[in-house]
C-alpha positions in Angstrom: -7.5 -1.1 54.9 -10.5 -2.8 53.3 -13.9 -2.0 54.0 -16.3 -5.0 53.6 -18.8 -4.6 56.4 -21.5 -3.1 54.1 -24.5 -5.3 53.7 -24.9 -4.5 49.9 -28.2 -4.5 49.5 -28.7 -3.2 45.7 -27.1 -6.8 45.1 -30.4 -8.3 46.9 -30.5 -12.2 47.0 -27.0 -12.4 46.2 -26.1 -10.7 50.0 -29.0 -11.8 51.9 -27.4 -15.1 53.2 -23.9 -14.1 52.4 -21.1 -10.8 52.4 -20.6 -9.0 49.5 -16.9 -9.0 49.3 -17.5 -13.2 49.0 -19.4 -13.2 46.2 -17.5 -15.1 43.6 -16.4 -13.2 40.2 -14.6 -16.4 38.2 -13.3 -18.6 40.4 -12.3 -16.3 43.0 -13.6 -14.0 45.5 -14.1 -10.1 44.7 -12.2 -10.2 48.4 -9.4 -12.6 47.3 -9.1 -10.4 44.2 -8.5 -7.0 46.2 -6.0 -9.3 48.7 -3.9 -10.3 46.0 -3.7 -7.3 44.2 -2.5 -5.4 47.9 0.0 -8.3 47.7 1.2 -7.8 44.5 2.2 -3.6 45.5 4.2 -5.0 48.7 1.7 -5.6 51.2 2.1 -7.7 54.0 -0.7 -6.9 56.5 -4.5 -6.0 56.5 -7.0 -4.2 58.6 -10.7 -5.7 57.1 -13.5 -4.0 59.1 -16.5 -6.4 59.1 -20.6 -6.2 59.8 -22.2 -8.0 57.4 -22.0 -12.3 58.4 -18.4 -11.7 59.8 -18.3 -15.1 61.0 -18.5 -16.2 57.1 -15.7 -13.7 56.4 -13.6 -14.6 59.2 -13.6 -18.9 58.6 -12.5 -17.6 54.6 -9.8 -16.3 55.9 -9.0 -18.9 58.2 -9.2 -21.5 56.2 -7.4 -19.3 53.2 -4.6 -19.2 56.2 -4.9 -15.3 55.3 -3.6 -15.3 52.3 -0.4 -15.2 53.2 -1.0 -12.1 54.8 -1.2 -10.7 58.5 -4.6 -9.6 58.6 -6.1 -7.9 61.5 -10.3 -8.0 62.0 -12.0 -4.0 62.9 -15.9 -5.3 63.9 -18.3 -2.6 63.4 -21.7 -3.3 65.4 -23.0 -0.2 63.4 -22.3 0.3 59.9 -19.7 4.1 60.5 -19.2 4.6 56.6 -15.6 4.7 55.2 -14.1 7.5 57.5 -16.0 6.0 60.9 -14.7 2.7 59.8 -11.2 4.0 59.2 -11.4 5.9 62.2 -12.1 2.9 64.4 -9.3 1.0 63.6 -6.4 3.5 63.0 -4.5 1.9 65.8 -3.2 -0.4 63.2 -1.9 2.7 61.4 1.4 4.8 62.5 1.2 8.3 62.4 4.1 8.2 59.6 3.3 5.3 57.5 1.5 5.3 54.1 -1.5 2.8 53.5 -3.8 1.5 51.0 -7.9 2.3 51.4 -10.0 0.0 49.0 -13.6 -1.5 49.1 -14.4 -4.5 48.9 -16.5 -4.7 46.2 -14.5 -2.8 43.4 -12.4 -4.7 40.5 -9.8 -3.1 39.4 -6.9 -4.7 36.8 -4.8 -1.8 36.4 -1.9 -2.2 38.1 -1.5 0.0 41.6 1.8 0.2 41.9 1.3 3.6 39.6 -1.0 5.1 42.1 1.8 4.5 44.7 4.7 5.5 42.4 2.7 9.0 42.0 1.8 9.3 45.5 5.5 9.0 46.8 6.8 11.1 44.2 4.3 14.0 45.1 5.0 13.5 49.3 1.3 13.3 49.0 -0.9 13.3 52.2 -3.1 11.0 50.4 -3.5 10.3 47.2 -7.1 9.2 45.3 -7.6 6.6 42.3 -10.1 9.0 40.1 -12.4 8.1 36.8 -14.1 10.4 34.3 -17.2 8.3 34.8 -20.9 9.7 36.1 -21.5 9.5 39.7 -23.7 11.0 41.9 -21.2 12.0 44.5 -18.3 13.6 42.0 -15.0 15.1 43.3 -13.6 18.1 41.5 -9.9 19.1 41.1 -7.8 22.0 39.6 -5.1 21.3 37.1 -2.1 20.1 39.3 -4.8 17.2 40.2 -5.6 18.5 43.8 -8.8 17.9 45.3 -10.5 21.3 45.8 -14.4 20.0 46.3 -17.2 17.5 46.2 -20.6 17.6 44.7 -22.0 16.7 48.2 -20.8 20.4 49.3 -24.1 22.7 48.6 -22.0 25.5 47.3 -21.0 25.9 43.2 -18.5 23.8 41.5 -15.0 25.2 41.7 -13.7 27.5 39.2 -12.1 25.8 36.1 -12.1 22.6 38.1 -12.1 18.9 36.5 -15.0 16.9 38.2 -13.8 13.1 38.4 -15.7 10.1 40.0 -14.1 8.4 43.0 -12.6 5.0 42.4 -12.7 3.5 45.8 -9.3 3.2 46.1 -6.7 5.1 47.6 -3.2 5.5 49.7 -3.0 8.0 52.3 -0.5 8.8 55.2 -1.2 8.6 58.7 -1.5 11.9 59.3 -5.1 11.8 57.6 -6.5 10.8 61.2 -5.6 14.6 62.1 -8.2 16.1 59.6 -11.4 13.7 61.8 -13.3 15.1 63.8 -15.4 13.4 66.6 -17.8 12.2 65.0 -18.3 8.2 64.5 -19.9 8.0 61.6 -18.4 9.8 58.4 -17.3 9.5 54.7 -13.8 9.5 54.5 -14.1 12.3 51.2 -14.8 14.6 54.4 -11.8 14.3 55.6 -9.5 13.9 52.4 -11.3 17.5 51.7 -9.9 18.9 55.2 -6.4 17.4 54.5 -6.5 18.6 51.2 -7.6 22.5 52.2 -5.2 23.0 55.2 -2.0 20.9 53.4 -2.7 21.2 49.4 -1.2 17.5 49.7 -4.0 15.6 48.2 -4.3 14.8 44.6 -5.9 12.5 42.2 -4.3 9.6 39.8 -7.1 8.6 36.8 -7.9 5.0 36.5 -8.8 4.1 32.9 -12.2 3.2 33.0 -12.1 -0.5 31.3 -9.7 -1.3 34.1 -12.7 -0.9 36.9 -16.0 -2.4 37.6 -18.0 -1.8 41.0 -20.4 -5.0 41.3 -22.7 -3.6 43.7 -25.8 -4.5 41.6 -26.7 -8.4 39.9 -26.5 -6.5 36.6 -22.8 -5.4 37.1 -21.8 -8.4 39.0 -23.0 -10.9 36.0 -21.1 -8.7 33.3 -17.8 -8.7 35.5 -18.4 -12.8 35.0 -18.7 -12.9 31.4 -16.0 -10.6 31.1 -13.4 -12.5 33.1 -14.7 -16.0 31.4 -14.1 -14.3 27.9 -18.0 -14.2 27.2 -18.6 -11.2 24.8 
């Protein structure tokens, strides 16, 4: 699953005639670079849920013939945040199967097939790329790497818990769709937090922090540039 319906508006003139997950980073896409790095781990098929100009994202595609890739379009009249937006299209998902969850407007160079390695050796239920980086909306875990909170929760941080940043990218099984509740709209933390409480089955994998980039704002997107053109 990729989520690229958001309208991203901290990137300002840069999204206001275009998607953010088409804004080009080198030579390429940010959404081309997430594509090929899904196909690099084994995958063969795509659920993309668009808002933003979808008619822009969906004639890439088509005239990328897809990448290569079966890709299947979730449309999203109102924005539902990550766990509405998973929610929505889970009838691309079986019950059993184990899938990837990454925005669209995240870099990442470090190779996933670790994340998956760790999250099929663990029988996770889902299993979170994490950073030791600031965020506003921190995750904590205990020292087997399970998730045991979130900052958002208005109750004091978990005993001798690790507090970790959120990548925006990670696998999960099917079964994640048990732990939503009927609500549309919803960040899919809420429910890796359920999953997580009732099974004990969802940990964390650290991403090293020179690996990632989020280019949600000009500043960010410019330095991800000079980076990949060797500019110093």
């Amino acid at each position: 699953m990729i989520f690229a319906a958001g309208i991203g508006s901290r990137l300002k003139e840069y999204t206001k005639n275009s998607p953010k997950c088409l804004m080009d980073i080198g030579g390429i896409t940010i959404l081309e670079h997430v594509i090929q790095k899904l196909k690099a781990v084994g995958v063969t098929e795509v659920v993309i849920n668009l808002h933003h100009f979808p008619e822009q994202i969906t004639e890439y595609l088509k005239r990328n013939r897809n990448f290569g890739l079966t890709i299947n379009l979730s449309y999203e009249a109102e924005l539902l945040d990550t766990g509405g937006g998973l929610k929505r299209a889970r009838a691309y998902f079986k019950q059993d199967e184990s899938f990837f969850v990454h925005n669209s407007d995240i870099y990442c160079s470090q190779d996933l097939s670790t994340l998956l390695a760790l999250h099929q050796k663990q029988g996770a239920l889902a299993t979170l790329g994490i950073m030791q980086r600031e965020s506003k909306r921190g995750l904590f875990f205990n020292s087997d790497n399970r998730l045991i909170g979130w900052t958002e929760e208005s109750v004091a941080a978990p005993v001798e818990s690790k507090l970790y940043a959120f990548s925006g990218i990670s696998i999960c099984s099917g079964q994640i769709f048990d732990f939503m509740d009927s609500r549309d709209k919803f960040s899919i933390i809420e429910s890796y937090l359920s999953a997580s409480r009732a099974t004990g089955r969802v940990f964390g994998s650290e991403i090293a922090l020179e690996n990632w980039v989020d280019i949600g704002t000009p500043e960010k997107l410019a330095s991800l540039k000079k980076r990949l053109a060797g500019v110093m």
